[in-house]
N, C-alpha and C positions, 0 to 999 in steps of 0.2 A: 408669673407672680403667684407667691403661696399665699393662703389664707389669711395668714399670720400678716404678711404684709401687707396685705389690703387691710386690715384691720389698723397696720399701725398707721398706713398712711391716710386714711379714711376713720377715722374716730366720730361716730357718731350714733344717732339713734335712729335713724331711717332705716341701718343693714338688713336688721330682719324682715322688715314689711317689705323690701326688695327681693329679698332672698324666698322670700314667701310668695310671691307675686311671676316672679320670674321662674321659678323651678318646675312649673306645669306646662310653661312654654319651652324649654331646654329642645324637645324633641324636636317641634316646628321650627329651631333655629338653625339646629344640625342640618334641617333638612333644607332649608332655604340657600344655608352655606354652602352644601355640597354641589348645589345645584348651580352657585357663580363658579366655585372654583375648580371643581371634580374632583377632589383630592380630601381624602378624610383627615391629614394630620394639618393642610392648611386651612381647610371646614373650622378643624375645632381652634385653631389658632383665629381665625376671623369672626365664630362665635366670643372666646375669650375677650377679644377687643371691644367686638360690639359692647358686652356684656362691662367691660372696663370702663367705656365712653358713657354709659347708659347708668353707670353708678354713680360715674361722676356730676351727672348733671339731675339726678335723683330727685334731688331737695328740693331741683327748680321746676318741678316738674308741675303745672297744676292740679286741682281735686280731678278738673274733668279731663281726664285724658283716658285716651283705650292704649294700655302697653304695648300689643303685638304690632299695628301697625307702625309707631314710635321706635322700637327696638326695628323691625325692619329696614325702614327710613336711615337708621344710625348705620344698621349692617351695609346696605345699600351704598351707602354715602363712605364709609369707612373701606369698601372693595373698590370703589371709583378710585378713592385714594392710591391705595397699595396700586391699582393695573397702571395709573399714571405714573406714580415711582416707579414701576419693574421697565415701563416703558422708556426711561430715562437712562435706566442702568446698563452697562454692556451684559450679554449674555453671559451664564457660565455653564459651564460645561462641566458633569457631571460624569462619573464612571456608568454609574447607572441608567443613566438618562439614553441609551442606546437600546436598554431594554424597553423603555417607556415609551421612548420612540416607535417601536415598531407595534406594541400595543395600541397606540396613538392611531395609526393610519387607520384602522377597522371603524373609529371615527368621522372618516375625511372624507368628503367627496371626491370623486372626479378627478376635480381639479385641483386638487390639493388643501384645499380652504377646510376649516376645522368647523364643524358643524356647532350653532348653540344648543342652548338646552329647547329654546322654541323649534328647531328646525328638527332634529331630532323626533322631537311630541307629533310635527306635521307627519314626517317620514312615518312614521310607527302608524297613522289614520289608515283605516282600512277604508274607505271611501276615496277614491281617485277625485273626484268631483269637486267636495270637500276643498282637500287640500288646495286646488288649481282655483276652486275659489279664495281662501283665505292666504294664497301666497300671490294674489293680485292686490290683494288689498296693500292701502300705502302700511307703512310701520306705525305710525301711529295709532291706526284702529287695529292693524293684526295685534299689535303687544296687548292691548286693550281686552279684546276678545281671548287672546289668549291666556292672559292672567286671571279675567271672569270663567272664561268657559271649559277652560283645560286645569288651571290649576285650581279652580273654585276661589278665589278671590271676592271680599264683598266689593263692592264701589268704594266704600270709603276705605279700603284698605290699598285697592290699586290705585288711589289716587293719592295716598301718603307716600305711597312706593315709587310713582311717580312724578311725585312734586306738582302734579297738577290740581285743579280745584276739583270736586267731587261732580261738579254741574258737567265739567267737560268732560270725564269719565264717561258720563249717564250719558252725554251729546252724541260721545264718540262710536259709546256702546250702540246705538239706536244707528248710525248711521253706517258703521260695519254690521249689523243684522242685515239691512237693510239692502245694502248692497249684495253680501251675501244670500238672502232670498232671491235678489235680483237674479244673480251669477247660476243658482242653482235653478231656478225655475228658466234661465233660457237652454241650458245644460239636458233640462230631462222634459224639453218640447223637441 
C-alpha cells in the first residue's frame, strides 16, 4: 500500500502526530519483526501491517497510552494471525526453498526441531549452569525472565506483549529469580 493510498483511504488529521510518534520507533520494530519471523522481506511486510492495524485504530487510541508496547501487542497479535493462517494452508514448494533449506539445518537441533529466538539466546550463554537452570524453569517464568533479562524488556512492556496483567509479570519475575538463585546456589555447593 503506497502513501498515496493511505492517504486516500484514511483522510484525516491524526496522520502526522502518527507519523511523528511512530518514525523513532521504525528500528525497534524491524527488529522485533525479524526476530518472530527470520526473514527481512516478511519483518518488513509484518512491520507494514502492524504499522497499517495501528493507524487504523489511531484515533481510538487514548491520551494515556505508551505506543511501543501498543504497537508491539498489534505486531504480536497480527504474527499469531498470519502462523495460524500459514498453518492452515497446504505447503508450497518453492525453487528456492532447497537452498534455504539447507541453510536452515545450521539452526536445527539434533533432532531436527527448529530452534526459537529464546533457545538460541540460551544456546549462545557462556555459563553452562545458567542455562540448565533457566531451561528448568516452566515456560512461563523462563519467557518472563527472558524478555526482562536477555531482551531488556520493562514489566509493563512484557506484560502488554503478553497479555498478562503487570502484577503477574513482577510475581513471575520474583519467583523465577528465585528459583533460579535456588538452582544456581545448589549447582556451585
Amino acid at each position: 500500500m503506497t502513501t498515496t493510498m493511505i492517504r486516500e483511504e484514511f483522510p484525516g488529521k491524526r496522520r502526522p502526530d502518527f507519523q511523528d510518534e511512530v518514525k523513532p520507533l521504525l528500528g525497534d520494530l524491524h527488529r522485533r519483526a525479524y526476530a518472530y519471523v527470520r526473514d527481512t522481506s516478511d519483518a518488513e511486510d509484518l512491520v507494514q501491517e502492524t504499522l497499517l492495524r495501528a493507524y487504523r485504530a489511531f484515533d481510538r487510541l487514548g491520551d494515556d497510552y505508551q505506543l511501543m508496547p501498543w504497537l508491539l501487542a498489534i505486531m504480536r497479535n497480527t504474527w499469531i494471525s498470519r502462523y495460524r493462517a500459514a498453518q492452515r494452508r497446504p505447503a508450497e514448494a518453492l525453487v528456492g526453498e532447497f537452498l534455504d533449506t539447507y541453510a536452515e539445518t545450521a539452526s536445527r537441533g539434533a533432532s531436527g526441531e527448529t530452534w526459537s529466538a529464546e533457545d538460541v539466546a540460551m544456546r549462545n550463554m557462556s555459563d553452562p549452569a545458567v542455562v540448565a537452570a533457566l531451561s528448568k524453569l516452566p515456560e512461563s517464568l523462563r519467557l518472563t525472565m527472558y524478555y526482562t533479562a536477555i531482551v531488556g524488556m520493562s514489566c509493563r512492556e512484557v506484560s502488554t506483549l503478553m497479555d498478562i496483567p503487570k502484577g503477574t509479570v513482577m510475581s513471575r519475575l520474583h519467583r523465577g529469580r528465585h528459583q533460579m538463585r535456588r538452582a544456581l546456589s545448589h549447582h556451585r555447593s
